[in-house]
Structure formats: structure tokens, C-alpha cells
C-alpha positions as CSV (number, residue, x, y, z in Angstrom):
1,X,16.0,15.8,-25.8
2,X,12.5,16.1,-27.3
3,X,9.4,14.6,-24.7
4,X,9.0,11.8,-27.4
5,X,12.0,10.6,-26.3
6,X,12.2,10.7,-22.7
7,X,11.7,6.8,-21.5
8,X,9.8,6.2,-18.1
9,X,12.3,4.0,-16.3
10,X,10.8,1.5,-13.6
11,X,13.0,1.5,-10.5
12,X,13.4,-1.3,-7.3
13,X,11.4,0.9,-5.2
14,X,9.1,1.4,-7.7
15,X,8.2,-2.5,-7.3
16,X,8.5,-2.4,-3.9
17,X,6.2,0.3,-3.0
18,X,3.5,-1.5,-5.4
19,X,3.8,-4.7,-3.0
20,X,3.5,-2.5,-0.1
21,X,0.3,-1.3,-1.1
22,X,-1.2,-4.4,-2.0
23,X,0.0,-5.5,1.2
24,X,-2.1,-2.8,2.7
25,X,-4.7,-3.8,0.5
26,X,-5.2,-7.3,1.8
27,X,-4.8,-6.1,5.2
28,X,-7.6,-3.8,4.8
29,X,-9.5,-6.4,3.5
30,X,-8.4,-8.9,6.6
31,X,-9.6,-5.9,8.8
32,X,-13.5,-5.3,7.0
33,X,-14.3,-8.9,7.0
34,X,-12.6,-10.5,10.1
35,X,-14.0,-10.1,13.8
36,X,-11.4,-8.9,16.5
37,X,-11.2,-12.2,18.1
38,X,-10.4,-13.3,15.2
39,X,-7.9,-11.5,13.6
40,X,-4.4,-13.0,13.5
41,X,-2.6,-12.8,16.8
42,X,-0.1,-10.4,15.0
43,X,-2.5,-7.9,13.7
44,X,-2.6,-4.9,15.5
45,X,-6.3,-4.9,17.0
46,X,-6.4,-8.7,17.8
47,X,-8.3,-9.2,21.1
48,X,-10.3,-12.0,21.8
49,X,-13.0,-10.8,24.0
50,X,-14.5,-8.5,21.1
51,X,-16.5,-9.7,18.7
52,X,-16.7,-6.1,16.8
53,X,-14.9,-5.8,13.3
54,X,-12.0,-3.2,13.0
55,X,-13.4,-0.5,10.7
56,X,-10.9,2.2,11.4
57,X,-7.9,0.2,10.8
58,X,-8.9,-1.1,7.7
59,X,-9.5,2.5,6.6
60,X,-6.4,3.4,7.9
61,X,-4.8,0.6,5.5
62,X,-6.4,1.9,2.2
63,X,-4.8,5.2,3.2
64,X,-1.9,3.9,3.5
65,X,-2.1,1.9,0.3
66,X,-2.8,5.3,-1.4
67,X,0.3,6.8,0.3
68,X,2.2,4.0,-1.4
69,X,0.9,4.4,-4.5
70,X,1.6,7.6,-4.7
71,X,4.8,7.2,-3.8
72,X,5.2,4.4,-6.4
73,X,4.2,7.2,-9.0
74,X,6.5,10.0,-8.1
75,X,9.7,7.3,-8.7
76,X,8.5,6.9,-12.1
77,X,9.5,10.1,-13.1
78,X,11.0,10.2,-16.4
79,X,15.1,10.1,-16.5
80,X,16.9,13.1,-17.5
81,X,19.8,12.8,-19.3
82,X,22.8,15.1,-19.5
83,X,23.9,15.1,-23.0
């Protein structure tokens, strides 16, 4: 099979590791623009005696919005056939 016509093939997880990151995304945004105290009680970080914003964590989701990425690019590898 010539390279011209291998086809890239889009897969579930694909998909689903693009929501993850943008997930991730939006939770690093969440993180750089919301104070501690008030963060959503389900956020890891949420206290309500500090009045500091989460840097570290919201650093810590663009990684792991890469990550995803990344992994969302390695499952697009295109599909080898055996004939």
C-alpha cells in the first residue's frame, strides 16, 4: 500500500482524550482566575480561609492537557492493512 493511500482513522478514544484536555484546559483556567475560597467545593485546592489563587495546580492542568493531547495524537496513527 503506497503512503498516498494510508487513511488516518479517528478512533473513540481519540475524541475522548480531546475532551479530556479541554477539560483540563478549563480547569486550568478555573484555577488562574479563581481565589481559593472560591473555587468550587469539589476542586482539589478549595479552602475558604485563603484568599491566594492556585498557580501550581493550574500549571499542573495544562500539563496534563498536553499529556492528553499527546496521547490523542499517537491513536491517530494511520491503519495498516494486511492485504
Amino acid at each position: 500500500m503506497s503512503p498516498s493511500q494510508r487513511r488516518i482513522q479517528i478512533r473513540p478514544l481519540t475524541i475522548v482524550l480531546v475532551i479530556v484536555a479541554i477539560a483540563f484546559v478549563v480547569a486550568a483556567a478555573i484555577y488562574f482566575t479563581t481565589e481559593a475560597k472560591s473555587l468550587p467545593s469539589f476542586f482539589p485546592g478549595h479552602d475558604a480561609t485563603l484568599a491566594r489563587k492556585h498557580t501550581k495546580h493550574g500549571i499542573a492542568m495544562i500539563g496534563l492537557a498536553l499529556l492528553s493531547l499527546i496521547g490523542a495524537w499517537f491513536t491517530t496513527a494511520p491503519s495498516e492493512s494486511a492485504s
